[in-house]
DOVEX-757615 format. One line per 5 residues: number of its first residue (from 1); their letters; for each residue x, y, z of C-alpha. Coordinates in Angstrom, 3 decimals. Example, Ala and Ser with C-alpha at 12.3 -4.5 7.8 and 13.67 -1.06 7.14 Angstrom:
% residues 2
1) as) 12.300 -4.500 7.800; 13.670 -1.060 7.140
END
This chain:
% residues 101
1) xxxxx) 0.000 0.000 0.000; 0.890 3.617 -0.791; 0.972 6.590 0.919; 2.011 10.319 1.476; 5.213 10.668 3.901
6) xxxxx) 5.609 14.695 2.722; 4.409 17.106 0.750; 5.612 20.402 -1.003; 4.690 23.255 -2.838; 6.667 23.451 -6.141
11) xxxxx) 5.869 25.276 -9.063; 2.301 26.251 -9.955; -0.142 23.840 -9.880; 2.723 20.985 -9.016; 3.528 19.907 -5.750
16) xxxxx) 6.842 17.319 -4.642; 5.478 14.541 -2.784; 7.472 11.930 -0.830; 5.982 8.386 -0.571; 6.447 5.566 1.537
21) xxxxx) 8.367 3.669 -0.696; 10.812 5.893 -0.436; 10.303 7.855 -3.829; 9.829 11.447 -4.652; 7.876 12.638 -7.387
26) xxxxx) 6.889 15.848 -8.686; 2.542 15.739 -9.624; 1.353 18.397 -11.765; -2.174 18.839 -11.087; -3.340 21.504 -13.272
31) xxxxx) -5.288 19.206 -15.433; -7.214 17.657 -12.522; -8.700 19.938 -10.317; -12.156 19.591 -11.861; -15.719 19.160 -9.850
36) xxxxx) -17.081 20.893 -6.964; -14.033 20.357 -4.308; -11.206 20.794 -6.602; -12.383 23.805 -8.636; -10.936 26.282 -5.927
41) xxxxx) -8.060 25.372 -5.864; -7.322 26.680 -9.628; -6.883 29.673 -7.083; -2.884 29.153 -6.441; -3.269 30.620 -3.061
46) xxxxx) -5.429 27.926 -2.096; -3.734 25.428 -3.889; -0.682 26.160 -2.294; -2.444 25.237 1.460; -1.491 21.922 0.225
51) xxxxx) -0.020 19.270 3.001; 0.083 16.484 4.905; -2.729 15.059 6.895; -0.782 11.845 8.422; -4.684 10.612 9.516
56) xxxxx) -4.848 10.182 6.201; -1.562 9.690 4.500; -1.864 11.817 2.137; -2.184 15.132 0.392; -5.025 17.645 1.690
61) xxxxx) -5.931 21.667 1.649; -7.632 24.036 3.424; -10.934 23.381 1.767; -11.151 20.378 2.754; -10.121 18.573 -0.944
66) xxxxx) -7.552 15.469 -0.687; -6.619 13.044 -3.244; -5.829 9.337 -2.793; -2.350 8.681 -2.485; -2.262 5.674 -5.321
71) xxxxx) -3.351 8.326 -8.000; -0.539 10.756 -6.888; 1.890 8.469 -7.244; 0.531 7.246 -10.348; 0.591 10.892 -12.227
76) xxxxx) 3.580 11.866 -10.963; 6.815 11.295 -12.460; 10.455 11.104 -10.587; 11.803 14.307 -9.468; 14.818 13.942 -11.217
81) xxxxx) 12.896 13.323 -14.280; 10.740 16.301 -13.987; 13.937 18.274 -13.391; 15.554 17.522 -17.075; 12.046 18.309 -18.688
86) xxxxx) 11.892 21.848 -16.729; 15.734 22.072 -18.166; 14.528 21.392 -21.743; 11.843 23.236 -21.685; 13.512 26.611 -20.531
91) xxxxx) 16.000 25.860 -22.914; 13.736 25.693 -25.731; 11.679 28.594 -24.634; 15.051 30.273 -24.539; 16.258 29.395 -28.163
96) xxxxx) 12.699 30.445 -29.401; 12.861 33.696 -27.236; 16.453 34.341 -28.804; 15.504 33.536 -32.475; 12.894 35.775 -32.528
101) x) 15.542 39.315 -31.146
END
C-alpha cells in the first residue's frame, strides 16, 4: 500500500510529494482539479495550502479537498525526471525567445 510521507509546494499547480516507498515525485495537477471540491483550488493561493494530513496519508488543503495517495503516485513522475524536462523546456523557450531578437 501507498501513501504520502511529505508534501511540497513546487511550481504552480505541481507539488513534490514523498511516498512511503521511499520515492519522490513531482505531480502536476493543473489538469485535474475539476468538480465541486477541486475547482478552488485553480486559485494558487489555495492550492498552495497543500499538506500532509498523516490521519490520512496523504495530500489535503484548506478546503477540505484530498486526493488518494495511489493516483498521486501514479501521475507523478520522478523528481529527477521532472527536473531535465523543466531544463529542456527553458532551454527551448530560450532558443525560441532568442531567435525571434
Amino acid at each position: 500500500m501507498i501513501y504520502v510521507t511529505a508534501v511540497k509546494h513546487e511550481l504552480g499547480y505541481c507539488l513534490r510529494v514523498t511516498f512511503n516507498d521511499g520515492s519522490e515525485r513531482v505531480v502536476d495537477l493543473n489538469n485535474h482539479l475539476d468538480g465541486e471540491v477541486f475547482e478552488p483550488l485553480k486559485q494558487i493561493e489555495r492550492f498552495k495550502t497543500a499538506r500532509l494530513n498523516s490521519d490520512l496519508d496523504t495530500v489535503v488543503w484548506d478546503n477540505g479537498a484530498d486526493m488518494a495517495p495511489e493516483f498521486l503516485y501514479e501521475i507523478g513522475v520522478p523528481v529527477e525526471e521532472w527536473q531535465k524536462r523543466r531544463v529542456a523546456e527553458s532551454k527551448a523557450e530560450y532558443g525560441d525567445a532568442a531567435k525571434t531578437t
